[in-house]
Biotite code that builds the C-alpha atoms (Angstrom):
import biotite.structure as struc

atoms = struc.array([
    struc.Atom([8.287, 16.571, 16.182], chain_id="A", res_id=1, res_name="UNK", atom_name="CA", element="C"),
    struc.Atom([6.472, 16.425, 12.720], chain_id="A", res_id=2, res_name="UNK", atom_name="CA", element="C"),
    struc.Atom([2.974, 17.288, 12.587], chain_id="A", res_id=3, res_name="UNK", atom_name="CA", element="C"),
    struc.Atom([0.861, 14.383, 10.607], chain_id="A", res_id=4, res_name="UNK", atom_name="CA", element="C"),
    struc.Atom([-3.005, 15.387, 9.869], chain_id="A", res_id=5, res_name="UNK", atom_name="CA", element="C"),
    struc.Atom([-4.590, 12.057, 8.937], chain_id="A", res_id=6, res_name="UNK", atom_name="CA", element="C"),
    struc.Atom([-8.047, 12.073, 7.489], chain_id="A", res_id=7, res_name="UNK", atom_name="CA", element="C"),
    struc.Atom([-10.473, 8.864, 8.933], chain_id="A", res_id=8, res_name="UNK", atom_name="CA", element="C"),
    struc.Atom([-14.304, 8.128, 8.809], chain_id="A", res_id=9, res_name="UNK", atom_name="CA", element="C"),
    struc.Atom([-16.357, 8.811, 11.770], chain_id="A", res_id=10, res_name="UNK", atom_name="CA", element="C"),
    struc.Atom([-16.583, 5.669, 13.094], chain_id="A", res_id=11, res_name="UNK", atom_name="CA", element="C"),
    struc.Atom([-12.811, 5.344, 13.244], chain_id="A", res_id=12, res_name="UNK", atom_name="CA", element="C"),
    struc.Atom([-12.351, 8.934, 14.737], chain_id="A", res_id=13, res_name="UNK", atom_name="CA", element="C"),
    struc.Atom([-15.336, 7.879, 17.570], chain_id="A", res_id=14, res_name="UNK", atom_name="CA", element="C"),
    struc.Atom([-13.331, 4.578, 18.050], chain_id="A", res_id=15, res_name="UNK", atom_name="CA", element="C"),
    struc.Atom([-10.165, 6.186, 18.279], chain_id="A", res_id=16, res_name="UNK", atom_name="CA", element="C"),
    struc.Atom([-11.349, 8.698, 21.027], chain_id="A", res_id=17, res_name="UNK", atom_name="CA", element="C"),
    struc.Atom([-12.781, 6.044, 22.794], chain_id="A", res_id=18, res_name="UNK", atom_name="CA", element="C"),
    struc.Atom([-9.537, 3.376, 23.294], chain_id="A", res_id=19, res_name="UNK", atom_name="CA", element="C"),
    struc.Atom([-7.520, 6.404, 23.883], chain_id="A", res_id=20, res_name="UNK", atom_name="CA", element="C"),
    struc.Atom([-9.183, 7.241, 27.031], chain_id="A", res_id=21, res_name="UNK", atom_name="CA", element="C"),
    struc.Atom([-9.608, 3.602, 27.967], chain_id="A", res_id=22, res_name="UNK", atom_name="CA", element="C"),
    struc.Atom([-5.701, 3.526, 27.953], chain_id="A", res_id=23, res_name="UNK", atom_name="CA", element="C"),
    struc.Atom([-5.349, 6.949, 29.316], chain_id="A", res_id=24, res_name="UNK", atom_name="CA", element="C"),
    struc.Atom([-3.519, 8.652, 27.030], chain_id="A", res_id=25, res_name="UNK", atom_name="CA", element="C"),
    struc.Atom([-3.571, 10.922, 24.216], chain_id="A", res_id=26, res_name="UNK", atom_name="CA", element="C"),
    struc.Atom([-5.257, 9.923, 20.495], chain_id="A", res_id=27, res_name="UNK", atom_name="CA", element="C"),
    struc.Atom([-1.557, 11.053, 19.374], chain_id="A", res_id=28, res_name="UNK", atom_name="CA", element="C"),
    struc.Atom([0.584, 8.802, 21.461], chain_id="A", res_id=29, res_name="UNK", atom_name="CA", element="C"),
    struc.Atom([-2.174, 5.843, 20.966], chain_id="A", res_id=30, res_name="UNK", atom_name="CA", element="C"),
    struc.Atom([-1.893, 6.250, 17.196], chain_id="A", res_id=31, res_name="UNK", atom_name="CA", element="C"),
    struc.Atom([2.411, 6.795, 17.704], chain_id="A", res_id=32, res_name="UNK", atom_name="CA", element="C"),
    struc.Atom([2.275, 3.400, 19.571], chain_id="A", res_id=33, res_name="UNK", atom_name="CA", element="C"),
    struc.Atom([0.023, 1.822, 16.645], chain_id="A", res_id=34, res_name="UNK", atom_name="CA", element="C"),
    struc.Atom([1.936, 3.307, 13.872], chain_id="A", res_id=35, res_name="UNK", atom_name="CA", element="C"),
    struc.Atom([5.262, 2.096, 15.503], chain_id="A", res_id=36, res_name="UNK", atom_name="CA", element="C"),
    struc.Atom([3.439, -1.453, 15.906], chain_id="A", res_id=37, res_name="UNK", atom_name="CA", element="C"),
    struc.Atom([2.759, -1.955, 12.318], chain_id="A", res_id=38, res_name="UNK", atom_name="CA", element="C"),
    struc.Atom([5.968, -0.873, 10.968], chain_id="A", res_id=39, res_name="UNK", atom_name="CA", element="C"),
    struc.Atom([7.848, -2.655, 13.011], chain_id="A", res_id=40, res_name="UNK", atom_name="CA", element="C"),
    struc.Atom([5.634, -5.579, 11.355], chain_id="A", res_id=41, res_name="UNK", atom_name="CA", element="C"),
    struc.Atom([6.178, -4.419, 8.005], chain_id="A", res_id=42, res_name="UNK", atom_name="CA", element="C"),
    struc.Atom([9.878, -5.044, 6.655], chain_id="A", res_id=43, res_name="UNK", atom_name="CA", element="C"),
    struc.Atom([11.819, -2.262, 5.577], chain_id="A", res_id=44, res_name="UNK", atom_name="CA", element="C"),
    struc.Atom([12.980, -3.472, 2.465], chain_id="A", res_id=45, res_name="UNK", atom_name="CA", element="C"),
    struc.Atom([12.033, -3.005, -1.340], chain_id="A", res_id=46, res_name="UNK", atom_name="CA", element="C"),
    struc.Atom([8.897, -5.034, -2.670], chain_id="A", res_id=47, res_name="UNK", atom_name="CA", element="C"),
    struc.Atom([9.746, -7.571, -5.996], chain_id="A", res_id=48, res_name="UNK", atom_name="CA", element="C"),
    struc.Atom([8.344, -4.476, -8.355], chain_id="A", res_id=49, res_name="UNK", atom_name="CA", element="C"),
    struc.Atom([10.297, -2.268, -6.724], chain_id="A", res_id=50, res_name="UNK", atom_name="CA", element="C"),
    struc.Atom([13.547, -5.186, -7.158], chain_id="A", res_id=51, res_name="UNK", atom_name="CA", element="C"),
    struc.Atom([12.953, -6.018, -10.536], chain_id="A", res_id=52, res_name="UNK", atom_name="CA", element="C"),
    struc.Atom([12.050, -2.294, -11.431], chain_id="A", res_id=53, res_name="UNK", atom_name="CA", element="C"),
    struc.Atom([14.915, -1.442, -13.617], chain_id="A", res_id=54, res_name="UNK", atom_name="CA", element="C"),
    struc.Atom([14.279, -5.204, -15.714], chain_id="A", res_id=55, res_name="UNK", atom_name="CA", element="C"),
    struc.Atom([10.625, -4.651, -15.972], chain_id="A", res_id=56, res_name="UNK", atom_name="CA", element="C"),
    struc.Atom([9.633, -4.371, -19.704], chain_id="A", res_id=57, res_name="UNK", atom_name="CA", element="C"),
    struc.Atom([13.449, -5.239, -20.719], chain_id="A", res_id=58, res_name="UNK", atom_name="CA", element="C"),
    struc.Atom([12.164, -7.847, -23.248], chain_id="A", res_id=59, res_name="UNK", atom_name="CA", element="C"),
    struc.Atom([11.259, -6.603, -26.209], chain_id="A", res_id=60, res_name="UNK", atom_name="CA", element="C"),
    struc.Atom([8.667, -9.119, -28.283], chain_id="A", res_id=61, res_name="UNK", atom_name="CA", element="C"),
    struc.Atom([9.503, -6.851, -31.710], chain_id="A", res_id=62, res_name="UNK", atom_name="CA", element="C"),
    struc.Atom([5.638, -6.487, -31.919], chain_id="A", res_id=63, res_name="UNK", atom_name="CA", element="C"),
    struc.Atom([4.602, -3.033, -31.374], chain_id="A", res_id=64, res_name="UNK", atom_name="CA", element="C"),
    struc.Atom([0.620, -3.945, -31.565], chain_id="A", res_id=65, res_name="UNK", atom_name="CA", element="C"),
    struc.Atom([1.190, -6.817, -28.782], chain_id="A", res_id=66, res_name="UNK", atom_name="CA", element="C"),
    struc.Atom([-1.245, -5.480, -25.851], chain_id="A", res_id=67, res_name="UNK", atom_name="CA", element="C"),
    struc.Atom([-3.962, -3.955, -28.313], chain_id="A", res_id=68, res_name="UNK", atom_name="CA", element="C"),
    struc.Atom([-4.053, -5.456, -31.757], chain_id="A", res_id=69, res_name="UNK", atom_name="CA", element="C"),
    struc.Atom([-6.818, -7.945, -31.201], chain_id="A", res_id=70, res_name="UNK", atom_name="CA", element="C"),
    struc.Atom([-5.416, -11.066, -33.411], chain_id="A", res_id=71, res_name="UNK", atom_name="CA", element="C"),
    struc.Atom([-2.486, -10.718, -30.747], chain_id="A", res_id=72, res_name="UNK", atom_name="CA", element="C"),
    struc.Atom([-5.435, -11.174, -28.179], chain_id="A", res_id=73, res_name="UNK", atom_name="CA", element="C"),
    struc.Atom([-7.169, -14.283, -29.441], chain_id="A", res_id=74, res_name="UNK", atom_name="CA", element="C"),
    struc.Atom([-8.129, -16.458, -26.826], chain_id="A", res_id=75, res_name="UNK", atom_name="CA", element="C"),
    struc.Atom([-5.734, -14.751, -24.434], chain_id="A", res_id=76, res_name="UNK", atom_name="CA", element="C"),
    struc.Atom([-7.589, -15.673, -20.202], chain_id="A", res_id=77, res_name="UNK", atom_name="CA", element="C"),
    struc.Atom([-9.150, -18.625, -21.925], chain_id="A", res_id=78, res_name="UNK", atom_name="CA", element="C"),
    struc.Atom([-8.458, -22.521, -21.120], chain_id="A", res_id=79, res_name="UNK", atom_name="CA", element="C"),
])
């Protein structure tokens, strides 16, 4: 099995120790079981950036000044 070294804050290190010998068990298996929990929450598929990746920036406005010239900018965030 793959060795994982996860840094954590204190706190969560002092937490951790203290649920895995509430439940008896290793602070490996208890964060194997919580790991497995939250991917199996989390779909496996790609995100809408990751989707769209190969469109993003396909448009071309013909202005090569667009996202810095500042009379491009005028009133751009503004109601």
């Amino acid at each position: 099995m793959p060795v994982l070294t996860v840094k954590v804050p204190q706190e969560t290190a002092a937490r951790l120790e203290r649920m895995a010998a509430r439940r008896r068990m290793t602070k490996s298996a208890f964060l194997r079981e919580a790991l497995e929990k939250k991917l199996a929450l989390t779909p496996d598929e790609p995100s809408l950036h990751d989707a769209m990746g190969p469109t993003l920036g396909g448009v071309d406005s013909g202005r090569r000044d667009l996202g810095h010239n500042p009379k491009h900018l005028a009133g751009f965030g503004r109601r």
